[in-house]
C-alpha positions as CSV (number, residue, x, y, z in Angstrom):
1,X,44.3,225.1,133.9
2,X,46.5,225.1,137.3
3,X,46.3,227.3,140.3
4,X,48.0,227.5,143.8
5,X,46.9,225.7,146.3
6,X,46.1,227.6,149.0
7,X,45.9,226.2,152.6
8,X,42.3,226.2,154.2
9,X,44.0,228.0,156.7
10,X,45.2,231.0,155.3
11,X,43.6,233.6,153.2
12,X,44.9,236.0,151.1
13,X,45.2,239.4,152.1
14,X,46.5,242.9,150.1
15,X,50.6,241.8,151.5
16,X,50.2,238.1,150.8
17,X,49.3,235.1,152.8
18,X,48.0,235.8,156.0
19,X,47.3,233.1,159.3
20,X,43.5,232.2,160.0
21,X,43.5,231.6,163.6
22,X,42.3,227.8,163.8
23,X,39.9,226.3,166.5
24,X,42.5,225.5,168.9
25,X,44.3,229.4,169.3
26,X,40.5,230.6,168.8
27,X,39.8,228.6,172.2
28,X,42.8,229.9,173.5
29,X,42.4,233.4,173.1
30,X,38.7,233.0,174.6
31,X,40.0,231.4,177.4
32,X,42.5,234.2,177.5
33,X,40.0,236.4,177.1
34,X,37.7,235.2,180.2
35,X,41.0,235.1,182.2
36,X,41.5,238.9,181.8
37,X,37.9,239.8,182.2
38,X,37.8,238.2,185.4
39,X,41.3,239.8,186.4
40,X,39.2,243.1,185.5
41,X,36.2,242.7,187.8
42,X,37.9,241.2,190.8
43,X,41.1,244.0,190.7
44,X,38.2,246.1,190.4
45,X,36.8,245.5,193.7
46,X,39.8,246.9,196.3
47,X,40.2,249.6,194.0
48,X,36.7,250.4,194.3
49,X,36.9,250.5,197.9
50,X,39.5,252.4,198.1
51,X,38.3,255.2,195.5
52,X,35.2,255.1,197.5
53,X,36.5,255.7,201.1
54,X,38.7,258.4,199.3
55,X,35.9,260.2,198.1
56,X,33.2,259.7,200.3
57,X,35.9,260.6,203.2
58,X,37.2,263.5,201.8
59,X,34.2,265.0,200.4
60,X,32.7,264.8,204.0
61,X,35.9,266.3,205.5
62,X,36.0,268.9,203.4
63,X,32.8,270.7,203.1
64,X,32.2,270.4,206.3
65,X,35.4,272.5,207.0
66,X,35.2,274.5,204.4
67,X,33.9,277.1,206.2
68,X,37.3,278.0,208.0
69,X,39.3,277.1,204.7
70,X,40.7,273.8,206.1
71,X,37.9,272.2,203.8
72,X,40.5,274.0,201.0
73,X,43.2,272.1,201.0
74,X,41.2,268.5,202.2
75,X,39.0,269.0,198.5
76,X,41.9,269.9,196.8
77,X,43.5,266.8,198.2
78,X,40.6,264.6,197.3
79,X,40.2,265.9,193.7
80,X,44.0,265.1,193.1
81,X,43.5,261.7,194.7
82,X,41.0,261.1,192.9
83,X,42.5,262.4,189.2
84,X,45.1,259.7,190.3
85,X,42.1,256.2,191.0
86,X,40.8,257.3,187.8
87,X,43.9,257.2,185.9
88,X,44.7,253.4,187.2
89,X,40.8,252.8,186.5
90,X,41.2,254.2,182.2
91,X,44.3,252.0,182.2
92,X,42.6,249.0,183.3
93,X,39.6,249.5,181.1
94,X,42.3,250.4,178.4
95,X,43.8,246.8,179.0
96,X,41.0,245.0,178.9
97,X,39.2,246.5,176.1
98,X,42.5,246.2,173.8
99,X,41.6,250.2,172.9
100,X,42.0,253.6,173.9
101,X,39.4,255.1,175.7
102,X,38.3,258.5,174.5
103,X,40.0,261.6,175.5
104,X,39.4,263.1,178.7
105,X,40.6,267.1,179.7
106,X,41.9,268.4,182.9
107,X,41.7,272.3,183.0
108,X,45.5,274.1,184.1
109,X,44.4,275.9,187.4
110,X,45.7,279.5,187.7
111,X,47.2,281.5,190.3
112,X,49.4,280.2,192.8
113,X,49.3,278.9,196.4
114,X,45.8,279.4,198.1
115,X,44.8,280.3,194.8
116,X,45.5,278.0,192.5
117,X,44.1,275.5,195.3
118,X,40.7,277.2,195.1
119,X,40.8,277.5,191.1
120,X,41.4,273.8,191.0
121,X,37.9,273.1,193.0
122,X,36.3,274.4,189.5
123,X,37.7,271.9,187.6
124,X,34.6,269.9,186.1
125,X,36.5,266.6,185.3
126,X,37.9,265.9,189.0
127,X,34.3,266.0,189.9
128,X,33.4,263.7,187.6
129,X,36.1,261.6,188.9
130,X,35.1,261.4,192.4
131,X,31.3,261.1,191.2
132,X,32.8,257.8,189.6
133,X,34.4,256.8,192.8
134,X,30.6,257.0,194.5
135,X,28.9,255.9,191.9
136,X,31.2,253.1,190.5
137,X,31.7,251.6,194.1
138,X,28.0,249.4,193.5
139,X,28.4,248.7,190.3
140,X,32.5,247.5,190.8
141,X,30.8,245.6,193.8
142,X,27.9,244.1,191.8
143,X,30.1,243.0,189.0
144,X,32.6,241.1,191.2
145,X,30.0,239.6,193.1
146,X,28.0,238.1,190.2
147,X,31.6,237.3,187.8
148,X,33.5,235.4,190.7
149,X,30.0,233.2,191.7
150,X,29.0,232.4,188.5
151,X,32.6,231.4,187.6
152,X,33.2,229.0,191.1
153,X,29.6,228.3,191.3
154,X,30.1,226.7,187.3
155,X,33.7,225.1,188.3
156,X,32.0,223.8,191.0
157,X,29.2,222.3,189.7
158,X,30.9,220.7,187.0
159,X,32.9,219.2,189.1
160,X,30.4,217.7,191.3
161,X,30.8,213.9,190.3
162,X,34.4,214.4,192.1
163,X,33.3,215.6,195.2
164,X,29.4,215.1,195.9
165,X,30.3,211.1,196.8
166,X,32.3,212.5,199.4
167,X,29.4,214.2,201.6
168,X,27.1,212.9,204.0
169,X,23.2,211.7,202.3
170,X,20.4,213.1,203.7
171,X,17.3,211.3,202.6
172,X,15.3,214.4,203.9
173,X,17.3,217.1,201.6
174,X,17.3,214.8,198.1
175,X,18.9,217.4,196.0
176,X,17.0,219.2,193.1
177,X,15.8,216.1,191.4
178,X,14.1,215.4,194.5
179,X,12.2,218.2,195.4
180,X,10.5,218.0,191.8
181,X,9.7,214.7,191.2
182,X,9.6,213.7,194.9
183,X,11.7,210.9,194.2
184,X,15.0,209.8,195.8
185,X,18.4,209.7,193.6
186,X,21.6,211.1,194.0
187,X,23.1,209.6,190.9
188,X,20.6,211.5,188.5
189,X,21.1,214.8,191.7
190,X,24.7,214.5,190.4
191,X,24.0,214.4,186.9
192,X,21.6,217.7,186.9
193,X,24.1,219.3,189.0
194,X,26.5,218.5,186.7
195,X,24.3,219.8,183.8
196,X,23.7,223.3,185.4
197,X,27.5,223.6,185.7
198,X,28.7,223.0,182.2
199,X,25.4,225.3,181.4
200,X,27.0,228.3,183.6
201,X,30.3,227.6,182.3
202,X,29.3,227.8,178.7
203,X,27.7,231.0,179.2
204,X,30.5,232.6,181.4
205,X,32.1,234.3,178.4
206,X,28.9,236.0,177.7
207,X,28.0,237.0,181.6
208,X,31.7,238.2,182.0
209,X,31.2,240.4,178.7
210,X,28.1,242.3,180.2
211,X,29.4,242.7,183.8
212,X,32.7,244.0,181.7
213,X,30.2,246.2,179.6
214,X,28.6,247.8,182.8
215,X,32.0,248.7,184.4
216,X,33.5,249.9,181.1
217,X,29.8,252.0,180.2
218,X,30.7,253.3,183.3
219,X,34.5,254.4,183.1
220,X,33.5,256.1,179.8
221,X,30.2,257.9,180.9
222,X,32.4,259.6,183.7
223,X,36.0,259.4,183.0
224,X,36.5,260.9,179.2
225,X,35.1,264.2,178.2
226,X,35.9,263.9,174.1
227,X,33.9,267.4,173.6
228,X,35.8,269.2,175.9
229,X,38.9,267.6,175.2
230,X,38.2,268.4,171.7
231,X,37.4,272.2,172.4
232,X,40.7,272.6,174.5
233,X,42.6,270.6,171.8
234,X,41.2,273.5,169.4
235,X,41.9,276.1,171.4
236,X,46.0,274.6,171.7
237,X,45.8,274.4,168.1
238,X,45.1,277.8,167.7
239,X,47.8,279.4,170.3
240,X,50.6,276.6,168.6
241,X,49.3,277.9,165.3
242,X,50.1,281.7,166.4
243,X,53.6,280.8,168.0
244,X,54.5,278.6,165.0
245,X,53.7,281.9,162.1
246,X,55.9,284.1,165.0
247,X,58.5,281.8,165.6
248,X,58.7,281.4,161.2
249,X,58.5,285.6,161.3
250,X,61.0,286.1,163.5
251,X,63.7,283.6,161.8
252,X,62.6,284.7,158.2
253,X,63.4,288.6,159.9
254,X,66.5,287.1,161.4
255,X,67.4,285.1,158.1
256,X,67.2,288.0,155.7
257,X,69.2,290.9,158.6
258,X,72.3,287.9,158.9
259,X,72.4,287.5,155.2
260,X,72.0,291.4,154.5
261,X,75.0,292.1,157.4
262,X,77.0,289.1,155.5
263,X,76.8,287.6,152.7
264,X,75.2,290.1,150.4
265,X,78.0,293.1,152.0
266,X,80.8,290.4,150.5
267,X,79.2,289.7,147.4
268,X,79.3,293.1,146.8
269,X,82.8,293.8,147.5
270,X,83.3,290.6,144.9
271,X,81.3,292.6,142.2
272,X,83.3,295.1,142.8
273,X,86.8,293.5,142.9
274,X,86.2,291.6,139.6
275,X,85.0,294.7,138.3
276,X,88.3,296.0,138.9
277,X,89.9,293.6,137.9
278,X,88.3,293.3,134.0
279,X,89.3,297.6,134.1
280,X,92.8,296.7,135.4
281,X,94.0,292.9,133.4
282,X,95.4,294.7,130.3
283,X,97.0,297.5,131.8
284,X,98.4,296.0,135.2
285,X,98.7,292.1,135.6
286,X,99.9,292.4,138.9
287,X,97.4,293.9,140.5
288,X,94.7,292.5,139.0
289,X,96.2,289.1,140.8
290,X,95.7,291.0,144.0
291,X,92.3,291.7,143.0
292,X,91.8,288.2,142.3
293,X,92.9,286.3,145.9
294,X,91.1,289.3,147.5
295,X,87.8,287.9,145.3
296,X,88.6,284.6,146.0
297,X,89.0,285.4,149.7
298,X,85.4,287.2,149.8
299,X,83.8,284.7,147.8
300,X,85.3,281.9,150.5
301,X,84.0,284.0,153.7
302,X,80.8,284.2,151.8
303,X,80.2,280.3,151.2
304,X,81.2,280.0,155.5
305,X,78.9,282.4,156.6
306,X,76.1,280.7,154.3
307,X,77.2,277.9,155.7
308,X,76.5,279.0,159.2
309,X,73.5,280.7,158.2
310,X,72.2,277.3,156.8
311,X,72.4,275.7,159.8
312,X,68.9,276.4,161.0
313,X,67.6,275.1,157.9
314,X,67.3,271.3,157.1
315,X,70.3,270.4,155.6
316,X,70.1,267.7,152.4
317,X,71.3,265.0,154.5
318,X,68.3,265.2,156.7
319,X,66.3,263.9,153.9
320,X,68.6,262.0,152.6
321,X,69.9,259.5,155.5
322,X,67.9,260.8,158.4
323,X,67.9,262.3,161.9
324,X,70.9,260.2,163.0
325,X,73.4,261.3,160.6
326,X,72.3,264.7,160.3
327,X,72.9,265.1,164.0
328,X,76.2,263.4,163.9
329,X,77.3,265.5,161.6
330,X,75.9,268.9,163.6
331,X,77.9,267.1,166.2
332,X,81.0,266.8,164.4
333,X,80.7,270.6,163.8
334,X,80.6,272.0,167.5
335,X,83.3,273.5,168.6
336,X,82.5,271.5,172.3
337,X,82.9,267.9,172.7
338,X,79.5,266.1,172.2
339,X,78.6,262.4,173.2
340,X,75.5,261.4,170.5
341,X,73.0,258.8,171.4
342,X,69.9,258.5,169.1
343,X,67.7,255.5,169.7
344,X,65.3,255.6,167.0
345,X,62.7,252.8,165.9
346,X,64.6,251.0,162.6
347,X,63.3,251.5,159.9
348,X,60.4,254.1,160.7
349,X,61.5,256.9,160.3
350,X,59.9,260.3,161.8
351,X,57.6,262.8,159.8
352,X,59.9,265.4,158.4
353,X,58.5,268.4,160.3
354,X,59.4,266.0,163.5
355,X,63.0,265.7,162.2
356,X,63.5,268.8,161.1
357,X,62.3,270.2,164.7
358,X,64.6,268.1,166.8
359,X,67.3,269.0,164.3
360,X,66.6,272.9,164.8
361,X,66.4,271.8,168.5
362,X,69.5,269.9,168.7
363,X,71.6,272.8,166.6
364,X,70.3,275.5,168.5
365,X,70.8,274.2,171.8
366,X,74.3,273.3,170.6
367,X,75.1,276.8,169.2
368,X,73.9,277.8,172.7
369,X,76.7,275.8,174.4
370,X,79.2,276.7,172.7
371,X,78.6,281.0,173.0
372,X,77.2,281.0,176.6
373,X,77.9,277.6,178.6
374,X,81.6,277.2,178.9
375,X,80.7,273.7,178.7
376,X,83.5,270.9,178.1
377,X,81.6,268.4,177.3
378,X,77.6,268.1,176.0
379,X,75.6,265.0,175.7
380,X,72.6,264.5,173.3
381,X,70.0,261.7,173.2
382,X,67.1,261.2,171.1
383,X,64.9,258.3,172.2
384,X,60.8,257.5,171.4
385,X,58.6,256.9,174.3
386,X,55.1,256.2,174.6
387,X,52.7,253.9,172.5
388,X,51.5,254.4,168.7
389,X,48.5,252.3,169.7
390,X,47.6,254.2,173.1
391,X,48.5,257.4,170.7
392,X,51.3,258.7,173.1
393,X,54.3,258.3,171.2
394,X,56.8,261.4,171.3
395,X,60.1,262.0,170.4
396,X,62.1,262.9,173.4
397,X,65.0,265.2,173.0
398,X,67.6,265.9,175.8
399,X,70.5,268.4,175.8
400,X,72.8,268.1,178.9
401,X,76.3,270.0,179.3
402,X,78.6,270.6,182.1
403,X,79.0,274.3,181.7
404,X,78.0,277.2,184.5
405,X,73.9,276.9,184.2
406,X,72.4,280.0,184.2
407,X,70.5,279.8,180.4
408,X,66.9,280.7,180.0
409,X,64.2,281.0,177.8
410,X,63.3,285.2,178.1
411,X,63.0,287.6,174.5
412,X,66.5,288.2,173.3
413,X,67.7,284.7,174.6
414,X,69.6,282.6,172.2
415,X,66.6,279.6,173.2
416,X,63.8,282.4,173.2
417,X,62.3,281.1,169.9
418,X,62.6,277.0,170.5
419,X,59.6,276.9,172.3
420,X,57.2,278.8,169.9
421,X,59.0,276.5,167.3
422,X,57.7,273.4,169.3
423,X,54.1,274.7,169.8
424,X,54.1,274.6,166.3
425,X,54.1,270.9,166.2
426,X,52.5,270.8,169.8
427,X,55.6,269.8,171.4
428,X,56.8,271.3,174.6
429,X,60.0,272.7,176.5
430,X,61.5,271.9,179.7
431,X,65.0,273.6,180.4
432,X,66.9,273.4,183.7
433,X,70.0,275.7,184.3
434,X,70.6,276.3,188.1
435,X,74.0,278.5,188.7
436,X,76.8,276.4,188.4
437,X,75.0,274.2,186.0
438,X,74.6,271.5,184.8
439,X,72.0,272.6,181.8
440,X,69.5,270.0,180.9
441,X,67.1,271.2,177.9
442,X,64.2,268.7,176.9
443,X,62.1,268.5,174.2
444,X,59.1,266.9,173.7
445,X,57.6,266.3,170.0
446,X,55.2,264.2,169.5
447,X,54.5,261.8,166.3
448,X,52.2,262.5,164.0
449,X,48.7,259.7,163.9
450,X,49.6,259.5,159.8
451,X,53.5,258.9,160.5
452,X,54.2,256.1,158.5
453,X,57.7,256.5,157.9
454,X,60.1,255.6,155.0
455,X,62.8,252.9,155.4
């Protein structure tokens, strides 16, 4: 009986052969490993300071001048500064992990001016951010102290047959070896010196991984929040779900008015022309040939205004060759000049309610143009930005035309019922139209965690 031979290197996963890392890139990416766990704790340190002074500073500043609502604006201050240490600090733990952290949640203030500058003093997670400035600034300290002496001290040591000949003997100090057999000899002092290096170098790794440990048990304890972020994530789920049934409502109600004005008006007319024109063929060809272009007429202003009506529904080519072509060809269709530029990941495509929102997007916002902009020229871009691994990703929509400005989102607006149609896949809206112009619309959708995409 034969078989394959299968290298002792590689094993055999559900796609095929896959690489065993070997001894040598094992060593490597420990080595790597202890590199960036050391870049960890001592980065950590200035920032630590820093986050510290901030805090501690500010803190003081501010409730002692609270009083005479100075303290206000110095708490606010410190809270914001604070939101901001933190952020670099999930970042680095982020890096050095390999992982996301878990979610954290920063309550929207409310109100505005003096206001919204007190409401923002009740938000729990800035506290928790400047109690992690305090309370991180020893442990930050701690770990940089112990990481960078064990790691020299080790080097060091190891080292020492290549620089103990070099100093002065003192037959009163003999080294370690001395003091505990009383006995003079710095060849064996060397040696045990030696010894205790390689033994603080081997265990390193595992010192580095606890000081990491400490900082990163930190970070987490005080800088994510999954329950509340999970509770505000439920409560955004619930508001997108409302505007996504309003925002289906109001085009299903808008859907069925167009096609009872259109359409359906010249469909009947066509019933009613080829009715007359069965009564009339035997009796008077002539006019039943009237009758006949007048149908055909009808029936041709009925297919356009489907058409047109259609347009806010995914077309076939959507599914068929993707988001690209199905905007070039919206594109092709406006009545204003449009530059196209969608950068899209090859080969991954989008989830098809992510598509078929930046279509609806994209057509809308063209359809917009054209009636109200005066525009010459519009350009659209679709790009992805963000990470699938940190769980960012989003597709990014932007709309730009050179027409007089002046669009917004208010009832009745041709735009009015995008953003209820982005909530719906908890994407956002962002439109600026000064006077004069230009109009920059941008969407934000993000991609779904079980996007896996077709080819």
């Amino acid at each position: 009986m034969t078989g394959t031979a299968v290298p002792p290197t590689s094993v055999l996963g559900q796609d095929g052969p896959a690489t065993v890392p070997g001894p040598v890139a094992e060593r490597r990416g420990g080595l790597a490993r202890v590199g960036r766990e050391l870049r960890y704790l001592i980065g950590g340190l200035p920032l630590s300071i820093v986050a510290f002074v901030v805090a501690v500073a500010g803190f003081a500043a501010g409730v002692s001048t609270v009083v005479v609502w100075v303290g206000v604006p110095i708490l606010a201050a410190t809270l914001r500064a604070a939101r901001g240490l933190a952020r670099v600090e999930r970042r680095s733990t982020e890096t050095v992990l390999g992982r996301p952290l878990p979610p954290h949640h920063y309550r929207t203030p409310s109100g505005t001016g003096l206001g919204r500058m007190v409401s923002s003093l009740a938000e729990p997670q800035s506290w928790r951010d400047v109690l992690h400035a305090v309370a991180g600034f020893p442990v930050r300290l701690t770990c940089f102290v112990v990481g960078v002496v064990w790691a020299v001290a080790g080097l060091g040591a190891t080292l020492a047959l290549t620089w103990m000949w070099s100093l002065p003997y003192d037959a009163e100090f003999s080294g370690l070896y001395g003091l505990l057999t009383g006995n003079d000899s710095r060849l064996v002092d060397i040696g045990i010196t030696t010894v205790a290096g390689i033994v603080l170098l081997v265990t390193l790794p595992w010192v580095l991984r606890l000081l990491v440990a400490a900082r990163t048990g930190l970070a987490r304890g005080l800088l994510t929040n999954q329950s509340a972020a999970l509770r505000a994530r439920a409560v955004q789920l619930a508001v997108s779900r409302r505007a996504a049934v309003a925002a289906e409502a109001q085009t299903l109600r808008r859907l069925e008015r167009d096609i009872h004005d259109g359409p359906q008006q010249r469909l009947v007319r066509l019933t009613m022309d080829l009715e007359a024109v069965t009564r009339r063929l035997d009796d008077d060809p002539a006019r039943a040939r009237v009758l006949v272009a007048e149908a055909l007429e009808q029936s041709r202003e009925a297919l356009t205004e489907l058409r047109a009506l259609s347009r806010g529904i995914a077309p076939p080519i959507l599914a068929d060759r993707g988001l690209g072509a199905a905007l070039a060809a919206a594109a092709a269709r406006s009545p204003v000049e449009v530059s196209l530029d969608v950068a899209l990941p090859e080969g991954r495509r989008p989830a098809d309610e992510v598509e078929n929102t930046a279509y609806f997007v994209v057509t809308e916002a063209l359809t917009n143009v054209a009636k109200h902009s005066a525009a010459a020229h519009c350009a659209v871009t679709v790009t992805v930005e963000g990470s699938r691994r940190r769980g960012d990703a989003r597709v990014v929509v932007t709309v730009q035309d050179d027409g007089v400005g002046g669009a917004h989102l208010g009832k009745g607006h041709g735009l009015a019922g995008l953003s209820d149609r982005l909530s719906g896949v908890d994407g956002m809206l962002d439109l600026s139209s000064p006077p004069g112009g230009p109009t920059v619309l941008t969407a934000t959708i993000p991609l779904l965690e079980d996007d896996e995409g077709s080819a």
